[in-house]
C-alpha positions in Angstrom: 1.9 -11.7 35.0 2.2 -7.7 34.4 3.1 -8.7 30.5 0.1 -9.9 28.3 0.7 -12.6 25.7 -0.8 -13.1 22.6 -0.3 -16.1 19.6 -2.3 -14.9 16.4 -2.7 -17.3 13.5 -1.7 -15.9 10.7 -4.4 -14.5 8.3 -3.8 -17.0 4.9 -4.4 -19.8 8.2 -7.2 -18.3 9.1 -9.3 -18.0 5.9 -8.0 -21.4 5.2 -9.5 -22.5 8.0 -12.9 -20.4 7.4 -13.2 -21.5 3.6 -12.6 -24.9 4.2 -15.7 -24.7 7.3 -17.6 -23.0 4.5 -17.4 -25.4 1.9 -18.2 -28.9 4.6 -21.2 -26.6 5.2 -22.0 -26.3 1.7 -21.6 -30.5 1.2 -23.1 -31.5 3.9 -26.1 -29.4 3.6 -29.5 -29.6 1.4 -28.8 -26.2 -0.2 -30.5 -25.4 -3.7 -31.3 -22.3 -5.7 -33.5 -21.4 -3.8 -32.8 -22.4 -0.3 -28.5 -21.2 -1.0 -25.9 -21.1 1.8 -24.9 -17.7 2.2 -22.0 -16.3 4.0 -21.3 -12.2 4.7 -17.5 -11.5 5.1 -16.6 -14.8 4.3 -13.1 -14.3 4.4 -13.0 -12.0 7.1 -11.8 -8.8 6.0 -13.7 -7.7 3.5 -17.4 -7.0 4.9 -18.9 -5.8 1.9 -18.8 -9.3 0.0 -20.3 -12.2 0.5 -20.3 -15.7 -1.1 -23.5 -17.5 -2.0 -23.3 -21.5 -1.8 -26.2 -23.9 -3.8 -25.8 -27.4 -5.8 -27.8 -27.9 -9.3 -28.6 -30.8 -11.1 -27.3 -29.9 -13.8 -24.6 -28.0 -15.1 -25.8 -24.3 -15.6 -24.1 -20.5 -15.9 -25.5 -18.2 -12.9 -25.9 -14.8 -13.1 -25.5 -13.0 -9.4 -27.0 -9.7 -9.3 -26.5 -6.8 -6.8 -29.4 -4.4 -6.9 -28.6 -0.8 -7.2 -30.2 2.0 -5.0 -31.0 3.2 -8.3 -31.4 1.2 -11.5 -28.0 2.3 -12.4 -26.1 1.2 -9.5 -26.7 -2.9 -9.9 -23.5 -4.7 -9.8 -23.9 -8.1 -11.4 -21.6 -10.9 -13.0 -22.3 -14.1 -15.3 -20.0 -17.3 -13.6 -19.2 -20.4 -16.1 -21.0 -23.6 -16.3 -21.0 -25.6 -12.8 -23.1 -28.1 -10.7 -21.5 -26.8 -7.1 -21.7 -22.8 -7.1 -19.3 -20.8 -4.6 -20.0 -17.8 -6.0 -18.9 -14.2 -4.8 -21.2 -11.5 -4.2 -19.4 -7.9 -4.8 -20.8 -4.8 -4.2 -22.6 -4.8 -1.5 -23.8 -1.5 0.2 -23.0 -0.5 3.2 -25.1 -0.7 6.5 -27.8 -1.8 3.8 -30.3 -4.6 3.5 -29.1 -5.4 0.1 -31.1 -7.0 -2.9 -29.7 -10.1 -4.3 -31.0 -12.2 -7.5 -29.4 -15.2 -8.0 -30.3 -16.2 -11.8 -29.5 -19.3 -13.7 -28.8 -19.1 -17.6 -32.4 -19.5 -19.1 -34.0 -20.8 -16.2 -35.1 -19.5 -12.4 -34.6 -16.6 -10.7 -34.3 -16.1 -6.7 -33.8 -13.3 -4.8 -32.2 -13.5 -1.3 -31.5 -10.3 1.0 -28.2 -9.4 2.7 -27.8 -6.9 5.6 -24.4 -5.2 5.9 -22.8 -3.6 9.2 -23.2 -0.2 9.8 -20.5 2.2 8.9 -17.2 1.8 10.7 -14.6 4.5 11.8 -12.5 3.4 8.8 -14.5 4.2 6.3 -13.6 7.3 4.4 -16.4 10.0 4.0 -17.3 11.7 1.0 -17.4 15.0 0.9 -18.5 14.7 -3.1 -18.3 12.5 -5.9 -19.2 14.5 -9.5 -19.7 12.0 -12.5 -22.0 10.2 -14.4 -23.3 6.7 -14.2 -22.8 6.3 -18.4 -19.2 7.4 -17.5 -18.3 5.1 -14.8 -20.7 2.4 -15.5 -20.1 -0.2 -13.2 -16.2 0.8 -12.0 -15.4 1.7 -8.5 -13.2 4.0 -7.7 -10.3 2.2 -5.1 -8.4 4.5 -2.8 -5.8 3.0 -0.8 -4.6 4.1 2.9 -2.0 6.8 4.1 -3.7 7.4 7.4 -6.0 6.0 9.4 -8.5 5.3 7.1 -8.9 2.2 5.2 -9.0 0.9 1.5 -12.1 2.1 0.0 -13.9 1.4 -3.3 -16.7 4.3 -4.3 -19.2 3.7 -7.1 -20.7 6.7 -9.7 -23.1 7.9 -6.9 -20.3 8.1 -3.9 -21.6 5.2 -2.3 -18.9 2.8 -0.8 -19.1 -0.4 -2.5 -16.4 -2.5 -1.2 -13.6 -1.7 1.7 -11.1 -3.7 4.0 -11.2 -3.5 7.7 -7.7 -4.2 8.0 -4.7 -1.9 6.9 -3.5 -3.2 4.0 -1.3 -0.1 2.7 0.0 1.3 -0.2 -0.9 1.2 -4.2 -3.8 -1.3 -5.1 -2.7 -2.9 -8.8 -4.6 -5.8 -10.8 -2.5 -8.5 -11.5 -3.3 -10.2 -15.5 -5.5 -13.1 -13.4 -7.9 -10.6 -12.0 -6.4 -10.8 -8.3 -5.1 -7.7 -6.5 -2.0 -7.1 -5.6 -1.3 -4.6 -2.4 0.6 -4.8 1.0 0.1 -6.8 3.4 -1.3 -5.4 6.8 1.7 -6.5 9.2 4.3 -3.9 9.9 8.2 -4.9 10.4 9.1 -1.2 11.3 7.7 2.0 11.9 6.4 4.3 10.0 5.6 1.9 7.4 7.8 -0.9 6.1 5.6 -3.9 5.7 6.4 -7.6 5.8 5.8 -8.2 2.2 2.5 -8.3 -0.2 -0.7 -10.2 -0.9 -2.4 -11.4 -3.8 -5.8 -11.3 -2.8 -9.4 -11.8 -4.8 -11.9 -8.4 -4.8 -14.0 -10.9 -2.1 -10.6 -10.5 0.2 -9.0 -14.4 -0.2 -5.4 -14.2 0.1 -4.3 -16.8 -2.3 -0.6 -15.8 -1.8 0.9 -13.9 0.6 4.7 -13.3 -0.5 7.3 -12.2 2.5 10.3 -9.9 1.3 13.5 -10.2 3.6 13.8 -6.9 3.1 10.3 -6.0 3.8 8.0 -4.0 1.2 6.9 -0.4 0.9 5.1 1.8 -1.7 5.0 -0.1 -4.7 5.0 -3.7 -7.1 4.6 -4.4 -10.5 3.8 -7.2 -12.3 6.0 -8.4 -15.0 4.9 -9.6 -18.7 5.8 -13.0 -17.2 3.9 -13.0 -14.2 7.0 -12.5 -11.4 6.9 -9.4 -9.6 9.2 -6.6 -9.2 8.8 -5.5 -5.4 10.2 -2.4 -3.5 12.6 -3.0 -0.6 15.6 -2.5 1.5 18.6 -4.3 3.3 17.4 -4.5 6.5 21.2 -4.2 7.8 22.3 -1.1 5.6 22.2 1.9 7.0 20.3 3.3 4.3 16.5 2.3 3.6 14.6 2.6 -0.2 16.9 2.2 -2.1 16.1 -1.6 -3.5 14.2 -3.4 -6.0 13.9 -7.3 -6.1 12.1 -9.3 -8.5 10.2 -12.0 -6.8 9.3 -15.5 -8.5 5.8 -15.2 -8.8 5.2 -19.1 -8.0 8.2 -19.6 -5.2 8.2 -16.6 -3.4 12.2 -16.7 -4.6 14.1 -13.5 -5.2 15.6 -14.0 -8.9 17.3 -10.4 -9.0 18.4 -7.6 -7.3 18.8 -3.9 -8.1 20.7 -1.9 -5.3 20.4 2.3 -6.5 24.0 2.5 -4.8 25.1 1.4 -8.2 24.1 2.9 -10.2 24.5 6.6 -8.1 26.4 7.6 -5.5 24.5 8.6 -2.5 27.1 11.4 -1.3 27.0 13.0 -4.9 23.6 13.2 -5.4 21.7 16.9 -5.4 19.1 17.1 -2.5 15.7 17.8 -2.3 14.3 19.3 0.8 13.6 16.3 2.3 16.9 14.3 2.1 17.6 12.6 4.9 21.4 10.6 4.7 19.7 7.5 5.4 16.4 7.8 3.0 18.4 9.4 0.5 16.7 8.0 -2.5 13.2 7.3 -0.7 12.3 5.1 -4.0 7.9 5.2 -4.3 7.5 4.2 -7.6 8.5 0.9 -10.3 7.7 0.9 -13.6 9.0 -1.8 -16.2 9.3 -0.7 -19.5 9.3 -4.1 -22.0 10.3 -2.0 -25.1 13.6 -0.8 -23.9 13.8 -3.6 -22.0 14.0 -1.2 -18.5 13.2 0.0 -14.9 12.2 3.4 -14.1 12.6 4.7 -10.0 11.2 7.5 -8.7 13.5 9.2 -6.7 11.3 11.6 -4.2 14.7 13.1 -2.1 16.6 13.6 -5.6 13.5 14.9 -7.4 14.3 13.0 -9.9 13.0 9.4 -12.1 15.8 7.5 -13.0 15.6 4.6 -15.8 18.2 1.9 -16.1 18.8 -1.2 -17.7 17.0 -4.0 -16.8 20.1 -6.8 -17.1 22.9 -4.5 -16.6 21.6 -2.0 -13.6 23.6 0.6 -15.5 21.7 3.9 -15.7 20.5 5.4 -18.3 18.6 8.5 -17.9 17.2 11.3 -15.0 14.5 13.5 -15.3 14.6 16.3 -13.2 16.3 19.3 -12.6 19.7 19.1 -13.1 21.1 21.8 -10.7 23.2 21.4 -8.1 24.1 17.7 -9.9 28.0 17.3 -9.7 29.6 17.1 -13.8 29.8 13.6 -13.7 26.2 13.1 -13.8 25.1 16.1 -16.3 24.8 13.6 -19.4 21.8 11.6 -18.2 19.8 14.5 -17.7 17.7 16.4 -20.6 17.5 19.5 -22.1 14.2 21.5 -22.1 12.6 22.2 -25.7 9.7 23.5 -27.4 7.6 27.0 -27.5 5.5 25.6 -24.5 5.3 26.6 -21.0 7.6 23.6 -19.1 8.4 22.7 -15.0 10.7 20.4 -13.3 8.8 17.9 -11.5 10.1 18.0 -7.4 9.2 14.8 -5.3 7.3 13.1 -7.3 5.5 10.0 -7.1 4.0 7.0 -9.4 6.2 7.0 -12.5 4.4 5.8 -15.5 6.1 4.9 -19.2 3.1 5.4 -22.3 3.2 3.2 -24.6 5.1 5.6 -27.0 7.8 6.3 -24.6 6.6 9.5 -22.9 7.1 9.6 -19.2 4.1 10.4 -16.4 4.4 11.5 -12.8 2.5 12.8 -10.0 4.6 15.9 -9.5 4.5 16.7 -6.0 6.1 20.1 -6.5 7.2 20.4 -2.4 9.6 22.9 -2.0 9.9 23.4 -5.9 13.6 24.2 -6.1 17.2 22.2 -5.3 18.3 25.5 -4.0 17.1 26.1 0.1 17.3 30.2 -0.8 14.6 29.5 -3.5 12.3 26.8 -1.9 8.7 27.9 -1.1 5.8 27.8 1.0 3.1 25.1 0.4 0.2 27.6 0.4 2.5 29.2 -2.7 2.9 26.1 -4.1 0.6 23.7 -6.9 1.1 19.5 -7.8 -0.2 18.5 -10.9 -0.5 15.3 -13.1 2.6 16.0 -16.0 3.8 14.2 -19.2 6.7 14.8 -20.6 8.1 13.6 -24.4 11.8 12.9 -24.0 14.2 11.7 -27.0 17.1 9.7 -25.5 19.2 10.4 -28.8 19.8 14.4 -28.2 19.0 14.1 -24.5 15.8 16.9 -25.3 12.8 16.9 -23.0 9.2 18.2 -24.0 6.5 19.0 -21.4 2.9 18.1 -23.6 0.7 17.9 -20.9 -0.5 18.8 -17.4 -3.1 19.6 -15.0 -3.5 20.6 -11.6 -1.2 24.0 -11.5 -4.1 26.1 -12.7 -5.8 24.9 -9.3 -2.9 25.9 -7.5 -3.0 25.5 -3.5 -6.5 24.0 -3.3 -5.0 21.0 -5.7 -1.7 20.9 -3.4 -0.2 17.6 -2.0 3.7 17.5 -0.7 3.7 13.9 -0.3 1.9 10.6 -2.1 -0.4 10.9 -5.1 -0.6 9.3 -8.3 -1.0 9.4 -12.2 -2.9 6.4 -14.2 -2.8 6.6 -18.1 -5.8 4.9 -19.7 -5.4 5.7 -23.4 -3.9 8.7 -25.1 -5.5 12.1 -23.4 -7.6 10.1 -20.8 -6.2 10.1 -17.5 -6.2 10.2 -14.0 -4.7 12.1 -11.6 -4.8 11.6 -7.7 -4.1 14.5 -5.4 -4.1 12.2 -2.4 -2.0 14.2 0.4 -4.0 17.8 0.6 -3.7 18.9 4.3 -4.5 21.8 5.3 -3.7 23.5 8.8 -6.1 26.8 9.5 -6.9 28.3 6.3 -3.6 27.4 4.2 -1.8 24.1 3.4 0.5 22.9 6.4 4.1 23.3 6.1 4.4 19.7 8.2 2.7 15.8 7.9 -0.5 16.1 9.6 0.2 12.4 10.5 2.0 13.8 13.5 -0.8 16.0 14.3 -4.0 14.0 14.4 -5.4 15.2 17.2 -4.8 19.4 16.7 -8.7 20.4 15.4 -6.7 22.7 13.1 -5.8 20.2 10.8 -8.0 19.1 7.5 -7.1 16.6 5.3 -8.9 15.2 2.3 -8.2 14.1 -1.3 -9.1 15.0 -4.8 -9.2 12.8 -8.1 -10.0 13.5 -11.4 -10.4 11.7 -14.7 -9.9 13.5 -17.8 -11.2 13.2 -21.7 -9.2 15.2 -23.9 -8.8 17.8 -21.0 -12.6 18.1 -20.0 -13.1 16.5 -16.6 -15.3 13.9 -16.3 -15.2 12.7 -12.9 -14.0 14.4 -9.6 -14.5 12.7 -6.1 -13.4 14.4 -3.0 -13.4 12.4 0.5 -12.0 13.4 3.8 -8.3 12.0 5.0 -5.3 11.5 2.8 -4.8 8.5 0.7 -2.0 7.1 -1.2 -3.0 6.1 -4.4 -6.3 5.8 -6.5 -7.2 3.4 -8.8 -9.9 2.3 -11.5 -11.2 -1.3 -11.5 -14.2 -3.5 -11.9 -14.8 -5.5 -9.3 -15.3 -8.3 -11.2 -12.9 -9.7 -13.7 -13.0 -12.4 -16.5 -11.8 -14.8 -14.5 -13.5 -17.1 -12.1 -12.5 -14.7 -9.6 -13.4 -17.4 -6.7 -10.3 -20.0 -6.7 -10.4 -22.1 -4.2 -8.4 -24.2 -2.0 -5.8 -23.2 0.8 -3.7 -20.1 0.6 -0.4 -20.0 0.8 2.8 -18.9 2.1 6.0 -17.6 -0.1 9.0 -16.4 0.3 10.8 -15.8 3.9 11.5 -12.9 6.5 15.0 -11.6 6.7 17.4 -11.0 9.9 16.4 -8.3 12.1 19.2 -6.2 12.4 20.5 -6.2 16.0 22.4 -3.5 18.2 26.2 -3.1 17.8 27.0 -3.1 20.8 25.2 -5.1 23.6 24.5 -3.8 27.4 25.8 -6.1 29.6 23.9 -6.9 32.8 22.3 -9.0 34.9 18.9 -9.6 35.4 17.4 -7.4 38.3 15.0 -10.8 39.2 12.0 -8.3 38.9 9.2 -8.8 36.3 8.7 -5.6 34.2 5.9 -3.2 35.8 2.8 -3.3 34.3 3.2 0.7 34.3 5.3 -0.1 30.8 1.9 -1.5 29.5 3.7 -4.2 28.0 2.5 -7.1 25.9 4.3 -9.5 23.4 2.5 -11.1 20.1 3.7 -14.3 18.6 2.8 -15.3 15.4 4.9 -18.1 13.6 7.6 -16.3 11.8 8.4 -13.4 14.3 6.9 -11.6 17.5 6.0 -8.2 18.5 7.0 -6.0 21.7 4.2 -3.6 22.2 5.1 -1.0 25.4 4.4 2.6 26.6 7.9 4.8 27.7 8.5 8.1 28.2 10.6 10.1 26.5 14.7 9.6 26.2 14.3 6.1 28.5 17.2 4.0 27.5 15.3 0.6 26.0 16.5 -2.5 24.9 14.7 -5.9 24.0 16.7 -8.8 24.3 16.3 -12.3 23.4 18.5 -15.1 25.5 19.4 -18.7 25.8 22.2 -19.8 27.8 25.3 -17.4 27.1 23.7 -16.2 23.2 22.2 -13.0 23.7 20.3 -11.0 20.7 19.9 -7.2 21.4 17.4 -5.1 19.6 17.5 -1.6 20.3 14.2 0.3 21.2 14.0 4.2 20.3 12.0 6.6 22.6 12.8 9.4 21.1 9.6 11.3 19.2 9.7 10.7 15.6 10.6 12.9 12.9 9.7 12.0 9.2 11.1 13.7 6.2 9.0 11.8 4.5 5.8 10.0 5.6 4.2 8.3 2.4 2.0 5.9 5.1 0.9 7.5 8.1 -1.3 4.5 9.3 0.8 2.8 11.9 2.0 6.5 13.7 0.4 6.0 17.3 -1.1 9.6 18.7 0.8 8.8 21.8 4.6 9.0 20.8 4.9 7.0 24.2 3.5 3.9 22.7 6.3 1.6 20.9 6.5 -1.3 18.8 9.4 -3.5 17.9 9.0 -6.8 16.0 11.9 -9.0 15.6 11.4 -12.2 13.2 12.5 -15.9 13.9 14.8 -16.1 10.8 18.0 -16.5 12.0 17.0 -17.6 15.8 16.8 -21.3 16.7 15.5 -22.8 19.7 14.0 -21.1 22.9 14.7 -17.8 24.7 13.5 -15.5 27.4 12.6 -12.2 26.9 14.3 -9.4 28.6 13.7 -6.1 28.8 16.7 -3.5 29.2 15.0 -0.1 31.1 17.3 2.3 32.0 19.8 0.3 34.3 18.0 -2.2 35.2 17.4 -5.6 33.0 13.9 -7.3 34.0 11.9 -10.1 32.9 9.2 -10.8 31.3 8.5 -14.3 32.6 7.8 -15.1 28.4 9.5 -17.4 26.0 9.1 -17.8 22.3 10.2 -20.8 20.6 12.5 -20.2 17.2 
């Protein structure tokens, strides 16, 4: 057969199937204190945990203790009162025989050893990492992936601590019950709209993995009740980022939608330098604000954040510069005051509300003007972390705070990045997307240029106290967001039992207009390089064309025909917040089409040019 074919399990079945081994293990075995079960990567994604497995007689609190390099570095947690421990084991080194005491309240103490694999190409590299240990105690710093790279967690020293091996993409948050909530690591469509989101545990379980019809990208937020706000599209609109659903936290259902085409016009709207007519709003950030009962978008190709109402999606405010805004809109937009030196933010990212109100971005500053005559160079250019007081009763805006312009180009980063607010004046601000090309910051994505030796990227982020710096770490390749976390929480952080499944794909959209012809009786060549995965709710066409070839996948069964229309032209990105999934070879393509909305079994064609060949596979709907 010149096509390959492929099923793949899907990852919640998998560690379901892994945990459950683990635990018959556990209970069928002899395994005490000091002769424990002890698993590395138990859940298969995370290789820098490990779960330790033992039975006591009695019921007994267990301390599990990760030895540092130095004194300073040990990791350790206390676990409640049990006879049968499953207990995880965070912060491990990497490519390390690690130390391990297992210790139970008041009584013994053994120590068991765990070796870790070496260092993977995945794994960022530090260039430096400047704090102190009685700073960041026993934090990690968690970056998450806009290239190649993959999510990272670096202790006080540098040293990696924890990391995934598979590209789960965009902001890391921690939900209220200690689990993490990021996206999940299967792609829908190119460059970087994702299938939904887990909810994982630091050790990597997937306890739920939610699916979004309209697929996920750049950002969630959990709600004071739990359900999550999720950012989305309509897969059949011919605009993309420009939705917001909130997603029952315990179904998977959507309760609510917020379409921005409501609340603006996308025709009327004042450009930034990367508008595009269909990413017109390119939405990156969510933030709910309980006080004023609201939702707060950050608008990268209007340089703008714009709050609205929570029940009524009516708007209520824009920050940003208001030029080149048509009348209409002028009132929602604020009025500079104060004696203080003040900026416009421009294509921002990772909106955040203080508790008293005042508004926090990651301003971007690309282009740094709505007007194309005033636009400038990146190597002119500076992003910073800003805060801005605002007073939605005269419509008056107050810049209090900032930092990065005084770094200027060094500090510079057109696209991702992120703010975090800890208490008043201690914050964090991630300059994720610094490329350079040569000696000066590249005027274009350097995800489209991975192999050119001219090309540096890295990231910078700092925490601040009352404007002194207190930690900076620097580390090679761009990332999307940083954040703060212990890697143990309160909770149990081990629940166990099967994973599951919420929530549903939506409809690919198919092509308008359908080629019709008959099949040429020839198998595709294996020159295409083409394969097919199935997993149970869709299945992806992997292939190699050149340049301008007409493509076309088609699904069929009897006379109902489904056409899904391949593009082989090279891409070009306004706007690439996730550069992960961009192949070096522009020939290589990928096209995933889900089952929702198929039923029953069809071949697979493949539209080349004029002729229409098979594949000689079927998938079952």
């Amino acid at each position: 057969m010149a096509i390959q074919y492929s099923f793949t399990k899907s990852l919640v079945d998998r560690q379901n199937e892994a945990e459950k081994a683990m635990l018959e293990e556990l209970r069928s075995g002899n395994y005490t204190l000091t002769n424990p079960l002890v698993k590395l990567n138990p859940y298969l994604i995370n290789p820098l945990a490990a779960v330790v497995l033992f039975h006591t007689d009695d019921e007994v609190a267990v301390t599990v203790r990760v030895l540092g390099k130095e004194p300073e570095g040990t990791m350790e947690h206390t676990f409640p009162k049990a006879k049968e421990h499953v207990l995880p084991v965070l912060g491990l080194y990497i490519d390390y025989e690690n130390t391990v005491e297992i210790e139970l309240y008041r009584g013994a103490k053994h120590t068991i050893k765990i070796q870790t694999e070496p260092m993977t190409s995945g794994v960022p590299k530090l260039i430096h990492m400047d704090t102190t240990y009685h700073y960041l105690r026993d934090e990690l710093i968690f970056v998450s992936p806009a290239l190649t790279d993959l999510a990272t967690g670096f202790d006080y020293k540098g040293d990696v601590r924890w990391h995934l091996n598979i590209p789960t993409v965009f902001d890391i948050k921690r939900a209220k019950n200690g689990n993490l909530l990021i996206g999940s690591h299967r792609l829908l469509k190119i460059p970087y709209y994702m299938s939904g989101i887990y909810e994982m545990t630091m050790a990597g379980k997937i306890v739920r993995e939610y699916s979004i019809p309209g697929g996920y990208h750049h950002d969630q937020f959990e709600m004071p009740d739990g359900n999550l706000l999720i950012l989305t599209e309509d897969l059949t609109s011919e605009t993309v980022e420009d939705m917001c659903v909130l997603v029952d936290r315990n179904t998977g259902e959507i309760l609510k939608t917020w379409d921005y085409k409501k609340f603006l016009d996308p025709k009327k709207v004042a450009r930034s330098g990367s508008w595009t007519e269909e990413d017109w709003f390119h939405n990156n950030a969510v933030w709910y604000d309980e006080k004023t009962n609201s939702l707060t978008f950050s608008g990268r190709h209007i340089d703008s954040m714009c709050n609205i109402d929570f029940d009524s999606g009516e708007l209520n405010w824009i920050i940003g510069d208001p030029e080149m805004w048509p009348e209409e809109y002028q009132k929602y937009f604020f009025k500079p005051v104060g004696d203080g030196e003040f900026d416009w933010q421009y294509e921002q990212h990772a909106n955040v509300i203080t508790p008293n109100g005042d508004v926090m971005c990651f301003d971007n500053g690309h282009w740094r003007s709505k007007v194309p005559e005033k636009r400038i160079k990146n190597r002119d250019n500076f992003s910073r972390g800003v805060r801005y007081k605002i007073n939605t009763d005269d419509m008056t805006i107050q810049q209090v705070w900032q930092y990065g312009k005084e770094r200027g180009e060094e500090f510079y980063s057109m696209y991702i990045c992120n703010v975090e607010y800890y208490k008043e004046g201690h914050y964090m601000v991630h300059s994720g997307g610094i490329q350079y090309y040569g000696d000066h910051a590249s005027e274009q994505f350097a995800a489209l240029m991975q192999d050119d030796p001219m090309v540096h990227n890295h990231s910078i982020t700092v925490e601040l106290l009352d404007d002194q710096v207190m930690l900076e770490l620097e580390v090679e390749g761009n990332f999307y967001r940083a954040e703060k976390l212990h890697l143990y929480h309160d909770q149990d952080n081990m629940p166990l039992g099967d994973g599951v499944r919420l929530g549903k794909m939506g409809v690919t959209k198919e092509f308008d207009t359908l080629i019709e012809m008959d099949p040429c009786g020839e198998e595709l060549s294996y020159i295409y390089e083409a394969s097919v995965e199935e997993e149970d709710d869709r299945f992806t066409f992997h292939a190699t064309f050149e340049s301008g070839q007409l493509v076309m996948l088609m699904l069929e069964q009897g006379d109902e025909k489904h056409g899904y229309y391949i593009s082989t032209a090279k891409g070009k990105f306004a706007a690439l917040c996730c550069g992960t999934f961009i192949e070096k070879d522009a020939r290589k393509i990928k096209c995933s089409v889900n089952k929702a909305g198929l039923s029953g079994t069809y071949d697979i064609r493949v539209i080349v040019d004029d002729k229409k060949f098979d594949t000689g596979i079927q998938i079952k709907c």
